[in-house]
N, C-alpha and C positions, 0 to 999 in steps of 0.2 A: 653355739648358742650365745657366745660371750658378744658373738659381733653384730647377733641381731640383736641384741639389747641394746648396744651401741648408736645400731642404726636406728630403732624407732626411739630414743633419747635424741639425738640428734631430730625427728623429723619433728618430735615434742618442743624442742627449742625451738625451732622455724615457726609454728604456730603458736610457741608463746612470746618469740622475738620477733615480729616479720624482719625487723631490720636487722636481723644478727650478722649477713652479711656486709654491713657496709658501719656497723655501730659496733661499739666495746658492749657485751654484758656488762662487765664491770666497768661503770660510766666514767669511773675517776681516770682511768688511761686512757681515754678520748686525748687527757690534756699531756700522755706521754713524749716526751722531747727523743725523736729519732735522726739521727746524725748518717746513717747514709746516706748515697750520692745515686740521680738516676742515672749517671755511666756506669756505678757498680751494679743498679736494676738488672741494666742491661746486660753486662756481663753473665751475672746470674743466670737468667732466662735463657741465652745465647749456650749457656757449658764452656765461656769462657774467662773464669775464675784463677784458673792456676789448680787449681785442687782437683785430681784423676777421677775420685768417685764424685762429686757434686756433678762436674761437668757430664761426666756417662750420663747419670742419671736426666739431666739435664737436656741433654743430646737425645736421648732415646725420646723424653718427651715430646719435643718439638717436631721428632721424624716421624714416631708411629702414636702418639696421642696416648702415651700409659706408659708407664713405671711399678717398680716392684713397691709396696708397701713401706718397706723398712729404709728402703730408698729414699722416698715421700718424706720420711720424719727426719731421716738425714737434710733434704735439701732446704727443706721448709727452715730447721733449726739453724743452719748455714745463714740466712737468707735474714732472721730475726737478731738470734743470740752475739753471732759473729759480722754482720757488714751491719748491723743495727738499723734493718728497716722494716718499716710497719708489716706486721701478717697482711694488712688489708692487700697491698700488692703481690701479694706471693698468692692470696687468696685468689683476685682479679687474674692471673695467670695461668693459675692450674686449671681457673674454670673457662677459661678460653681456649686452654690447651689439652685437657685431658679429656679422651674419647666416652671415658666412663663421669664424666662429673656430675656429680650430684649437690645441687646448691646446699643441701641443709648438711651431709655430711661435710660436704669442702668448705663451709664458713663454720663448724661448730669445731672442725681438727683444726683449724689455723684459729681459731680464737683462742680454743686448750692450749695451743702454742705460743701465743703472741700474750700471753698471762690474761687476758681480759676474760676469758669466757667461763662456763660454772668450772672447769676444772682446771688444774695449770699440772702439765705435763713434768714430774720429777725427775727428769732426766735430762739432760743435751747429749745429743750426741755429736763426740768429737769427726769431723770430716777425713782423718786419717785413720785414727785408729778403731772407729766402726768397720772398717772393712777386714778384720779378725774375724767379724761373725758372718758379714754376708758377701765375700769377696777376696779372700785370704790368697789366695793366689793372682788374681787379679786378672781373671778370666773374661769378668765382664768389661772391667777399664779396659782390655786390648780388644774388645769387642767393639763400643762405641768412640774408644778414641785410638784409632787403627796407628798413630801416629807415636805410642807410645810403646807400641807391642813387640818391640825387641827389647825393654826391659824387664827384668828379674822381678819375681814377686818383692823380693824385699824394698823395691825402688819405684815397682811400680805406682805406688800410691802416695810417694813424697818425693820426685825427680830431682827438684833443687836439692837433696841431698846428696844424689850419686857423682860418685869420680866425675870429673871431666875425661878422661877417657873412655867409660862406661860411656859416658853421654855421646859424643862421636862416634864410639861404635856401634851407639843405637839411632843415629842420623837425626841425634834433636840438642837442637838452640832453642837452649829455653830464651824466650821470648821473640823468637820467630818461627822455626816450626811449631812451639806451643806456649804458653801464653805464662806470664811469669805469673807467682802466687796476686793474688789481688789484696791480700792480709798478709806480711811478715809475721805481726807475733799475733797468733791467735788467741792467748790467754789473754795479752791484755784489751784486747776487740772485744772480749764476753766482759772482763771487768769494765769497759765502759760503757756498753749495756744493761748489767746492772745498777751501773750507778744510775742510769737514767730511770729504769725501774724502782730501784731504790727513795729516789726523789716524788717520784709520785705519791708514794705509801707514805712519807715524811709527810706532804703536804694535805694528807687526809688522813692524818692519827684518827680519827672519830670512827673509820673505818675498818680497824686493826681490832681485831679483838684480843683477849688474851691468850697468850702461846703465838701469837703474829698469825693467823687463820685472818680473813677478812669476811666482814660483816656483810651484808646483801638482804636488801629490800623485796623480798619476795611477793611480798601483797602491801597496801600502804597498811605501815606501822604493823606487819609482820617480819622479822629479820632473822636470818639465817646464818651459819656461816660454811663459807667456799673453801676447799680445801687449797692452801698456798705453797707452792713451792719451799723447800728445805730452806734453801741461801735466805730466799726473802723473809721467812718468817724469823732466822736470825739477824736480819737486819745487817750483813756483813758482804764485804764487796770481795771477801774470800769465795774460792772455787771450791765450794763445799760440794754440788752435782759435777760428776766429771766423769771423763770417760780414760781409762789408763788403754798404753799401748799395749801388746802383744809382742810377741820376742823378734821377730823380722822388722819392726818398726819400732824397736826401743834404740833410740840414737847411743845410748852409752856399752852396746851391745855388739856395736862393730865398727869397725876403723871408717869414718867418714869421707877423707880424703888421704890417697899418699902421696906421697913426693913428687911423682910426675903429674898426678892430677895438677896438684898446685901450681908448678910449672904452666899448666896450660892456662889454668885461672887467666893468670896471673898475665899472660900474651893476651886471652881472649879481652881481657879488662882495659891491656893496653891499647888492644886495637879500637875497642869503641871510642874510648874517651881519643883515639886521635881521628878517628871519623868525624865522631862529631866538632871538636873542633876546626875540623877541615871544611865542615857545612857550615857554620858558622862562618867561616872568611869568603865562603863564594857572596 
């Protein structure tokens, strides 16, 4: 029952927003400053991120035109929170790509997403350790990325962590059979995201009501207020929504590299750097 309410709220927005797909409800994030790149677009779209579940999801979309729901708010949040670009192209994407797209739901999810629309999503989810709930063995990652499927659940969802031995005896170079992370530190990718959200709301206190909720012009000079995100309404560039790992993917919970791995490192590092400088002198 809960999702057709969802749906005809969503088909409510489309006929009281035509433009909801291509315009902010909330008009003051039209003028939000977005800092990714369209080579990371691409990567995104492509499932080639670095990250095991975005990219499955990712994959699966682009081959057979559909994804699992919980997937959807994984890659979407990916795609805003952490490479910090506009829902409208995440939006422009799914609805080019997914077999089931419906305009009014796919621009009213990605606006709840992308903070502008009547509701803002209180949650992010993190790209590794969401896979505790829908992926824990990581069934589906060796499904869609065939290339990682002689790794262990505990690795399969963060490779740049495992041994370098683990890694040769599962025949992947990261960054040539699979693609190195596109984000090293993903906390601070979301804190300067917020901060660009944060700067918005600064630059329209008028708009802030009290408790940090935002005001909304529902009819002229009727005004309501929108329910806001936890972070935003304290005003704080802290990771107050977050997602914790699960014990397979908690780094302080198992030896990350041993002595031979590092060894290998450590050849594998020297070899590049004298690759390359050998490309460099031809």
């Amino acid at each position: 029952a809960r999702r057709f309410f969802w749906r005809d709220l969503a088909y409510w927005c489309l006929w009281r927003f035509p433009d909801m797909p291509t315009k902010s409800i909330r008009e003051h994030y039209e003028r939000e400053a977005w800092a990714g790149t369209d080579l990371q677009l691409r990567r995104w779209q492509r499932g080639r991120t670095g990250f095991p579940l975005v990219d499955a999801g990712m994959r699966q979309l682009w081959k057979v035109g559909w994804m699992p729901n919980y997937l959807r708010h994984i890659c979407a949040q990916f795609l805003i929170e952490y490479l910090d670009i506009s829902w409208k192209s995440g939006f422009e994407w799914f609805d080019y790509t997914l077999v089931d797209s419906d305009v009014a739901i796919n621009a009213f999810m990605w606006q709840n997403g992308g903070h502008s629309g009547l509701d803002q999503w209180n949650f992010v989810m993190h790209p590794i350790f969401a896979a505790k709930t829908c992926d824990p063995d990581g069934d589906y990652v060796r499904r869609w990325l065939p290339e990682l499927r002689h790794l262990p659940p505990e690795y399969i969802h963060c490779p740049w962590e495992a041994p370098q031995r683990l890694l040769i005896g599962a025949n992947i170079i990261l960054g040539r059979t699979y693609h190195e992370q596109i984000i090293e530190d993903l906390d601070q990718a979301r804190v300067k995201h917020t901060r660009n959200v944060l700067a918005v709301r600064r630059d329209n206190k008028g708009l802030i009501a009290k408790g940090g909720n935002e005001w909304f012009e529902a009819r002229p000079g009727q005004w309501v207020t929108l329910i806001t995100r936890e972070d935003f309404r304290q005003d704080t560039e802290a990771l107050v929504t977050r997602q914790t790992a699960d014990d397979p993917r908690h780094a302080k919970r198992r030896q990350l590299q041993d002595p031979l791995s590092l060894v290998i490192g450590d050849c594998a590092r020297q070899h590049d750097t004298a690759q390359a400088a050998a490309e460099r002198d031809i």
